[in-house]
DOLUMGU-958192 format. One record per residue: chain; x, y, z of N, C-alpha, C, CB in turn. Coordinates in nm, 2 decimals. Glycine has a CB too. Layout:
# DOLUMGU-958192
+-------+--------+--------+--------+--------+--------+--------+--------+--------+--------+--------+--------+--------+
! chain !     nu !     nv !     nw !    cau !    cav !    caw !     cu !     cv !     cw !    cbu !    cbv !    cbw !
+-------+--------+--------+--------+--------+--------+--------+--------+--------+--------+--------+--------+--------+
!     A !      X !      Y !      Z !      X !      Y !      Z !      X !      Y !      Z !      X !      Y !      Z !
...
+-------+--------+--------+--------+--------+--------+--------+--------+--------+--------+--------+--------+--------+
END
This chain:
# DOLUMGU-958192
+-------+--------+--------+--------+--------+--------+--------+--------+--------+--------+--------+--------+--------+
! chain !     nu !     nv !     nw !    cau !    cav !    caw !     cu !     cv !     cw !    cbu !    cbv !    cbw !
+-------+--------+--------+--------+--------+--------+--------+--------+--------+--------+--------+--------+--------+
!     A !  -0.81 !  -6.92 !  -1.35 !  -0.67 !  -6.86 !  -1.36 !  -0.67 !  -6.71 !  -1.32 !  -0.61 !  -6.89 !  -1.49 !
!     A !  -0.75 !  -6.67 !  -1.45 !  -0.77 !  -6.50 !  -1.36 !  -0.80 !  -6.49 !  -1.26 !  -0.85 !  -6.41 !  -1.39 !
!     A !  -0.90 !  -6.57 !  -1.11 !  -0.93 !  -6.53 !  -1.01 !  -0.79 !  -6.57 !  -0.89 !  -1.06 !  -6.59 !  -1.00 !
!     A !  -0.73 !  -6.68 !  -0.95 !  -0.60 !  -6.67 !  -0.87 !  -0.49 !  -6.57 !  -0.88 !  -0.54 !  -6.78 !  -0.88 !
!     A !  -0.48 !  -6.48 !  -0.99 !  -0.38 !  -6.40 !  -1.01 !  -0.45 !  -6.28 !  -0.97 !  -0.33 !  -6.41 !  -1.14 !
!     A !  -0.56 !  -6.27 !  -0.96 !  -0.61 !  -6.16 !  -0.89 !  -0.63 !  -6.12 !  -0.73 !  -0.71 !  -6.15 !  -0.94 !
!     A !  -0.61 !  -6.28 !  -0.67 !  -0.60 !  -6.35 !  -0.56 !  -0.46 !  -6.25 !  -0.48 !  -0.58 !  -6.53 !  -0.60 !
!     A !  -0.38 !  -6.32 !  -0.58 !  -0.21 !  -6.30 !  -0.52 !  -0.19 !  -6.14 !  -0.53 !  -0.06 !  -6.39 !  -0.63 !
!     A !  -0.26 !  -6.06 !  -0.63 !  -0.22 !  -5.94 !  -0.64 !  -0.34 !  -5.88 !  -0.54 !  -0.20 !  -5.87 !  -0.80 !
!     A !  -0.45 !  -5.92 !  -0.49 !  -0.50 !  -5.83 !  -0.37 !  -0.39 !  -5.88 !  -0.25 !  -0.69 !  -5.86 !  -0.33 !
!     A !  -0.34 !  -5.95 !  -0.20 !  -0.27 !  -6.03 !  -0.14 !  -0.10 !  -5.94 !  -0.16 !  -0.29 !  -6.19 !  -0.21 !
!     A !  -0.05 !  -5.87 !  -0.24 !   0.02 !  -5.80 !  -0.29 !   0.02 !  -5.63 !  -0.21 !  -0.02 !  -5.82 !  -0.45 !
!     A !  -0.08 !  -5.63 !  -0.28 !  -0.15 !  -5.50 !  -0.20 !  -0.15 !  -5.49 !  -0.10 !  -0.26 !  -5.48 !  -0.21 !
!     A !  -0.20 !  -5.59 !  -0.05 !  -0.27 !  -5.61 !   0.15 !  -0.10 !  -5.56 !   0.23 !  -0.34 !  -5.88 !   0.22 !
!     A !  -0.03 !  -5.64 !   0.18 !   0.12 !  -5.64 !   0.22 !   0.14 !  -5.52 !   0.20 !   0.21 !  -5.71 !   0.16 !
!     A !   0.12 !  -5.44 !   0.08 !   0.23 !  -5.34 !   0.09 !   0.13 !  -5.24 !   0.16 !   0.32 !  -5.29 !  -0.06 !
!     A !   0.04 !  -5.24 !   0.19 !  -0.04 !  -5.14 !   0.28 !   0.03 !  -5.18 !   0.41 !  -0.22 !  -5.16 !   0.27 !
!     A !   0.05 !  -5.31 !   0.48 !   0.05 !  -5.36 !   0.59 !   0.21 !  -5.26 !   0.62 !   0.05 !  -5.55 !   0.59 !
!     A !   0.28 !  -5.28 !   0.57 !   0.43 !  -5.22 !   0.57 !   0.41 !  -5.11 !   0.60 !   0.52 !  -5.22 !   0.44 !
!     A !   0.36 !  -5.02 !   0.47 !   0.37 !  -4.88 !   0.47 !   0.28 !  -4.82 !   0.59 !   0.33 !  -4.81 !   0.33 !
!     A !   0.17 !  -4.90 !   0.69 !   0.09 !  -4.88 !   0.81 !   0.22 !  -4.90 !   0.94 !  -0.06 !  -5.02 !   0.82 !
!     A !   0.32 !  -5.02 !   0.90 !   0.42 !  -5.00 !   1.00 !   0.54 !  -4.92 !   0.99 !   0.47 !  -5.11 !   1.04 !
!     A !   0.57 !  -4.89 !   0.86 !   0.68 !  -4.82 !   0.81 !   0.68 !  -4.65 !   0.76 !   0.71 !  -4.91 !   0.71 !
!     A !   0.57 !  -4.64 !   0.71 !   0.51 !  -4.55 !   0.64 !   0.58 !  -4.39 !   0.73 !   0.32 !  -4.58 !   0.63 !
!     A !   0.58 !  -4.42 !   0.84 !   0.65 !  -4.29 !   0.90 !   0.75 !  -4.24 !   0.90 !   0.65 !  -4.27 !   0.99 !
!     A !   0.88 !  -4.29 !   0.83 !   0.98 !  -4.30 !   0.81 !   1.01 !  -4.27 !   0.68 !   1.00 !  -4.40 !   0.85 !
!     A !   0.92 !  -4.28 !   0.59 !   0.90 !  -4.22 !   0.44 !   0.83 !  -4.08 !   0.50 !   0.79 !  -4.34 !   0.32 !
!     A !   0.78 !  -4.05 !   0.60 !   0.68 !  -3.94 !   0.63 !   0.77 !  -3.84 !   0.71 !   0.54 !  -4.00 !   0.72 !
!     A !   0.89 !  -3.89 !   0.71 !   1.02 !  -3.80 !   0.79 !   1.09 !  -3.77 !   0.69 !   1.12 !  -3.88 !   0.91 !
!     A !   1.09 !  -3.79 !   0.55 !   1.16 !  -3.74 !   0.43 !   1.04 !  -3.67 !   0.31 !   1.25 !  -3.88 !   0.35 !
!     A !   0.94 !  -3.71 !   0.33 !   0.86 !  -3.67 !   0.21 !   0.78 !  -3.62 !   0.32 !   0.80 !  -3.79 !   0.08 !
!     A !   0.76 !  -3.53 !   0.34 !   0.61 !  -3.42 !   0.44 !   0.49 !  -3.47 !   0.43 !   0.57 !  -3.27 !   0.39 !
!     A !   0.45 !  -3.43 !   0.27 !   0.31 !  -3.50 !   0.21 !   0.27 !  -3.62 !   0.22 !   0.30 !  -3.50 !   0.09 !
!     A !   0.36 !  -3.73 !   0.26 !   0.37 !  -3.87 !   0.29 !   0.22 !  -3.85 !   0.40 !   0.56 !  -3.92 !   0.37 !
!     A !   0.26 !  -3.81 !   0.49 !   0.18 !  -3.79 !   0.65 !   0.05 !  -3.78 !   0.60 !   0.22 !  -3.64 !   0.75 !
!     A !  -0.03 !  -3.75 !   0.49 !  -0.14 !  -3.71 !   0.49 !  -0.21 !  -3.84 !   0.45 !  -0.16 !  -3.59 !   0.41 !
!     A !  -0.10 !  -3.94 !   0.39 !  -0.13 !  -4.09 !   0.36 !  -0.13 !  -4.15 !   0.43 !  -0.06 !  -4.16 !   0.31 !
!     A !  -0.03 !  -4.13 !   0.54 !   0.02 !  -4.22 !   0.66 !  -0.08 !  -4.23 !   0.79 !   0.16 !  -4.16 !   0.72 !
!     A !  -0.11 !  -4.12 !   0.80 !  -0.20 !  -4.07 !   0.91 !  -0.34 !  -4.20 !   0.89 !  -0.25 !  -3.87 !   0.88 !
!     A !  -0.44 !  -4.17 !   0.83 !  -0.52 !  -4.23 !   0.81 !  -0.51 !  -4.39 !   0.76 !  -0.58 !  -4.15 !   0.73 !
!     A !  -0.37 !  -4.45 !   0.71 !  -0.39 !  -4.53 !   0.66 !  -0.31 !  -4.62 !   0.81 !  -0.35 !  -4.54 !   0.51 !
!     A !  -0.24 !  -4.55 !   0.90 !  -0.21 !  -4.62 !   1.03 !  -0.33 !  -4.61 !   1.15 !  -0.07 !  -4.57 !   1.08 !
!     A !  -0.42 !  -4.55 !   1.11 !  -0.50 !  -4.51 !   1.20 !  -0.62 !  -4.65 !   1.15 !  -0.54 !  -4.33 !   1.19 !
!     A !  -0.70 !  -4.63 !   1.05 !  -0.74 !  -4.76 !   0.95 !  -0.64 !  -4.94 !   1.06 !  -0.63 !  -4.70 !   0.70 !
!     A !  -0.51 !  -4.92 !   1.00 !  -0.44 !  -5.03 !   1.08 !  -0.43 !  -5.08 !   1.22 !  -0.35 !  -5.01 !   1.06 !
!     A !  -0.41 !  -4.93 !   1.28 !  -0.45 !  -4.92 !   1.44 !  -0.58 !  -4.99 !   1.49 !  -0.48 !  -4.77 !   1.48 !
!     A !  -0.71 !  -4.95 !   1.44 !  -0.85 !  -4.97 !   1.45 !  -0.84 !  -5.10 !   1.40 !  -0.95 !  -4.87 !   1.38 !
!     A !  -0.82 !  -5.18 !   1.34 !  -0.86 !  -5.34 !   1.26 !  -0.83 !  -5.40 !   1.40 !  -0.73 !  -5.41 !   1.10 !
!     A !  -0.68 !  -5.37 !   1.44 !  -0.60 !  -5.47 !   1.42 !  -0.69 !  -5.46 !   1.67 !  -0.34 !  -5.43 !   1.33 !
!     A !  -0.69 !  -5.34 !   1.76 !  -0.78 !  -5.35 !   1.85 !  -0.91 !  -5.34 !   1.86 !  -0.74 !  -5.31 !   1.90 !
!     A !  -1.00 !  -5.36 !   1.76 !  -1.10 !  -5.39 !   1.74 !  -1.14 !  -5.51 !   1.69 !  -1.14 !  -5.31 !   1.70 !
!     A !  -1.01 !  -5.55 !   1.67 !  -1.03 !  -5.74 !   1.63 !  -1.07 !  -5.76 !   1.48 !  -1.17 !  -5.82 !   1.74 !
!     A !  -1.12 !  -5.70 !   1.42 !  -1.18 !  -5.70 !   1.29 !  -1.12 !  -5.76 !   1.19 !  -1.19 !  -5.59 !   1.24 !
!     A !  -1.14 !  -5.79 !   1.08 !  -1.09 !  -5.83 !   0.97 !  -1.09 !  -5.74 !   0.85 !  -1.14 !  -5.94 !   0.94 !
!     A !  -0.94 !  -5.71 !   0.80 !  -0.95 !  -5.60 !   0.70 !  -1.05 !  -5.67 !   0.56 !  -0.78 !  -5.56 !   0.65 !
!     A !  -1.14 !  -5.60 !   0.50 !  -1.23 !  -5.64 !   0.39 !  -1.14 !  -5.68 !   0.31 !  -1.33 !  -5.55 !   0.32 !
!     A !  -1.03 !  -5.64 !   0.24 !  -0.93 !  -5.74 !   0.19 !  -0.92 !  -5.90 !   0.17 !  -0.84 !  -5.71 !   0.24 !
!     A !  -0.93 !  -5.92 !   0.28 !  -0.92 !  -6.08 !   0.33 !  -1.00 !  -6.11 !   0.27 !  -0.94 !  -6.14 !   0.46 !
!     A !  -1.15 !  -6.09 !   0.33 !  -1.28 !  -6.20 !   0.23 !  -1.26 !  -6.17 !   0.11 !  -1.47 !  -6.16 !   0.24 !
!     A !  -1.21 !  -6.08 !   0.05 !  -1.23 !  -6.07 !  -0.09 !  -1.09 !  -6.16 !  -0.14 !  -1.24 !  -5.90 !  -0.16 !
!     A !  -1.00 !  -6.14 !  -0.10 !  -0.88 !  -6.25 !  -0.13 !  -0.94 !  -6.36 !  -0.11 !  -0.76 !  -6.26 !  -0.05 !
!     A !  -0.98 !  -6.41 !  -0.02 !  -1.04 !  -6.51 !   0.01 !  -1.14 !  -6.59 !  -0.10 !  -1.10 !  -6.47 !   0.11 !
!     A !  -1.24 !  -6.49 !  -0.15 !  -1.36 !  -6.56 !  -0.24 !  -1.28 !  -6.52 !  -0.41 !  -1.55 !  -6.47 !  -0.20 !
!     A !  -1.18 !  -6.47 !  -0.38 !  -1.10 !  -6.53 !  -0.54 !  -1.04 !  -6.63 !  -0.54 !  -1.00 !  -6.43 !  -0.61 !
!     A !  -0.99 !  -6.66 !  -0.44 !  -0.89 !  -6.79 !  -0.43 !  -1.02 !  -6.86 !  -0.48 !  -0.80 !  -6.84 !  -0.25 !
!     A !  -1.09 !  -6.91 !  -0.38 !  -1.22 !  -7.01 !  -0.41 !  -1.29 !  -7.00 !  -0.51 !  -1.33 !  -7.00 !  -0.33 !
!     A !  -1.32 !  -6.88 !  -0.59 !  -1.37 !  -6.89 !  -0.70 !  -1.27 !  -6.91 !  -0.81 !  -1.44 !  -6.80 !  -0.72 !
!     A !  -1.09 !  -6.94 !  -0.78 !  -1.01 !  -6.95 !  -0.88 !  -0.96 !  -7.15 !  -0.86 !  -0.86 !  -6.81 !  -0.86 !
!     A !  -1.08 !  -7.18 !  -0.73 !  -1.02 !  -7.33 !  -0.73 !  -0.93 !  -7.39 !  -0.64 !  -0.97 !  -7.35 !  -0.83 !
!     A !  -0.85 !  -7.25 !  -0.57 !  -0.82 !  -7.26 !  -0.41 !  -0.87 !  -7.27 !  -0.32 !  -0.77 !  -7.20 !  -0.37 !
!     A !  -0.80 !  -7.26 !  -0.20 !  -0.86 !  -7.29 !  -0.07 !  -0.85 !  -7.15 !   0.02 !  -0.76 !  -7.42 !   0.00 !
!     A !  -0.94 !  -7.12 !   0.06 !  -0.92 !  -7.01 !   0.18 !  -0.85 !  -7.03 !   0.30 !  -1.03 !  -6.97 !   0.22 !
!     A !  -0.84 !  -6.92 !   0.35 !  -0.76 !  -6.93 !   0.49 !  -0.88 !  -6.87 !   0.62 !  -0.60 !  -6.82 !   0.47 !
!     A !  -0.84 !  -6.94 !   0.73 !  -0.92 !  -6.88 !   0.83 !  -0.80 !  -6.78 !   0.89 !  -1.00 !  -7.01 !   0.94 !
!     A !  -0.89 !  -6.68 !   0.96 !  -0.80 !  -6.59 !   1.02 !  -0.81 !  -6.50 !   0.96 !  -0.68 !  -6.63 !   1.04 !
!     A !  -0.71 !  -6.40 !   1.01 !  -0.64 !  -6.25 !   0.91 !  -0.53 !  -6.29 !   0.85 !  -0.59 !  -6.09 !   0.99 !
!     A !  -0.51 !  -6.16 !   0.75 !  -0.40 !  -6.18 !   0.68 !  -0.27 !  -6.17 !   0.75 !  -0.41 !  -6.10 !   0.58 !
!     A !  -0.24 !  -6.06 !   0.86 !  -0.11 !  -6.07 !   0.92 !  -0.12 !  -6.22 !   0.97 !  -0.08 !  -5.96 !   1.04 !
!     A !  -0.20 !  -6.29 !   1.02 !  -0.17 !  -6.43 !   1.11 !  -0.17 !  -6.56 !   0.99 !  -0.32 !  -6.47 !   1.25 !
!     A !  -0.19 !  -6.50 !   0.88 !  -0.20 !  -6.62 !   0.78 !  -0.09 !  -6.60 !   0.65 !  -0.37 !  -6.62 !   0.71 !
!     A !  -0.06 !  -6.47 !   0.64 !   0.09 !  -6.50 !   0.57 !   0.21 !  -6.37 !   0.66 !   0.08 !  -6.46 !   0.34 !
!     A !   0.17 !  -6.29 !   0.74 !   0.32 !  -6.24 !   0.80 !   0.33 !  -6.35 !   0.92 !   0.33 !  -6.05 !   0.86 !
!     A !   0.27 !  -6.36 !   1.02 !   0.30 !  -6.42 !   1.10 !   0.35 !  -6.59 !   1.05 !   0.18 !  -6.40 !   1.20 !
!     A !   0.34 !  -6.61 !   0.96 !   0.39 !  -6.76 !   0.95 !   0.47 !  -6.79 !   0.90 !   0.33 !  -6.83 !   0.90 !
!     A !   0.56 !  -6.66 !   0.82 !   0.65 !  -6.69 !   0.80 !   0.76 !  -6.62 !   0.89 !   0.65 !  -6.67 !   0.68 !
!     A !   0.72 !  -6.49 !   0.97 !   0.78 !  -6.50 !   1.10 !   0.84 !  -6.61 !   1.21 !   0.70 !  -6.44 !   1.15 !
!     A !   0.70 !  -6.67 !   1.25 !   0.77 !  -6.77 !   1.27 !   0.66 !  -6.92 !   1.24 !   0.83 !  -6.74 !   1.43 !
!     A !   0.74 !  -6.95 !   1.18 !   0.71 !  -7.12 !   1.10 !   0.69 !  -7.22 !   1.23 !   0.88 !  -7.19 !   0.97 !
!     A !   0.59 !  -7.30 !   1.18 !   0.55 !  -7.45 !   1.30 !   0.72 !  -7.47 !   1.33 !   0.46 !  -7.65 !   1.21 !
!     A !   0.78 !  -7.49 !   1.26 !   0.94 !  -7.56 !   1.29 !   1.01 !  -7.46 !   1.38 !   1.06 !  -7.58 !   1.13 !
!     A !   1.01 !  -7.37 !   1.37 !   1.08 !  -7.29 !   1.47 !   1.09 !  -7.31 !   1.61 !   1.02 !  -7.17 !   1.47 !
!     A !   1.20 !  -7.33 !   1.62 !   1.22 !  -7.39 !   1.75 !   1.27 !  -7.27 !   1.87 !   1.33 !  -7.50 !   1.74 !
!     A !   1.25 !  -7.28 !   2.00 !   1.34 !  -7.13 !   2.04 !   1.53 !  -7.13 !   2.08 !   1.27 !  -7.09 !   2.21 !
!     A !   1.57 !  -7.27 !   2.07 !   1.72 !  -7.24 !   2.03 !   1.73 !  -7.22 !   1.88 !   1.83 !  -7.35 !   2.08 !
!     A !   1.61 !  -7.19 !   1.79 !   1.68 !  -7.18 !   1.64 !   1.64 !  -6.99 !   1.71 !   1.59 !  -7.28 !   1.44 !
!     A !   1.54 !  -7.01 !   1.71 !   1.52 !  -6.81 !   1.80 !   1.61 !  -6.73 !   1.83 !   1.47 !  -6.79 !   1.96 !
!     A !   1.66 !  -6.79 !   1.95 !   1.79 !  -6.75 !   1.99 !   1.92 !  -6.76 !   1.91 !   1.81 !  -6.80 !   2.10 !
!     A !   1.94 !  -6.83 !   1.83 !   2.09 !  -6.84 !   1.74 !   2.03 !  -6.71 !   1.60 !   2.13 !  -7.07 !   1.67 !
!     A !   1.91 !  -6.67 !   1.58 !   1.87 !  -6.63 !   1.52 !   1.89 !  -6.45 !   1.56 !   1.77 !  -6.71 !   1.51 !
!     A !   1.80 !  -6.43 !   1.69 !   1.87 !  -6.32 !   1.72 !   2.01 !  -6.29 !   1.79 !   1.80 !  -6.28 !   1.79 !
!     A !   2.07 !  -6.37 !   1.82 !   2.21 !  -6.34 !   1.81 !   2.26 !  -6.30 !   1.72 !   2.27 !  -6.41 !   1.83 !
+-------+--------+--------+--------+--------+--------+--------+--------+--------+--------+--------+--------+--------+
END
C-alpha cells in the first residue's frame, strides 16, 4: 500500500515539474526569482525530452508501482499519462475538430 501511494505522489510530482518546465515562465514574468528555478528546470526538460532520455522519475515510479503490486508502464511519463489523456485511443478527428472549435 505504501509503495502505491508513494507511486502516485512521485507521479504527482513528475506533473507538476512537467507544467511548471512548460508554464513556469509565466510565473517567472511576475515573480523575478521564479527564473532562477525556471531556467534550469526547463533546460533539465529541454535536454530529456531531445536527447530522448527518460526522466529518472519514471523507473522509480515505475519500481514502486511493482513493488506496491502494480503494473508498470513502458515509455515516458508525458506519453504514458499526459499524452493519453490528451488524446485517448477513442478520439476521433471529427470529435478533434468539434473540439477545437
Amino acid at each position: 500500500m505504501i509503495f502505491r501511494i508513494l507511486a502516485d505522489l512521485i507521479a504527482l510530482v513528475h506533473f507538476a515539474f512537467v507544467v511548471f518546465v512548460v508554464a513556469g515562465g509565466l510565473l517567472a514574468l511576475r515573480w523575478r526569482r521564479i527564473v532562477w528555478l525556471h531556467l534550469p528546470a526547463a533546460a533539465w526538460g529541454i535536454w530529456i525530452e531531445v536527447a530522448g532520455w527518460i526522466c529518472p522519475l519514471t523507473p522509480l515510479e515505475n519500481s514502486l508501482r511493482l513493488r506496491g503490486g502494480g503494473a508498470a508502464y513502458a515509455g515516458d511519463f508525458v506519453e504514458h499519462w499526459i499524452l493519453a489523456v490528451l488524446y485517448p485511443a477513442s478520439l476521433t478527428r471529427a470529435t478533434q475538430i468539434a473540439l477545437g472549435a
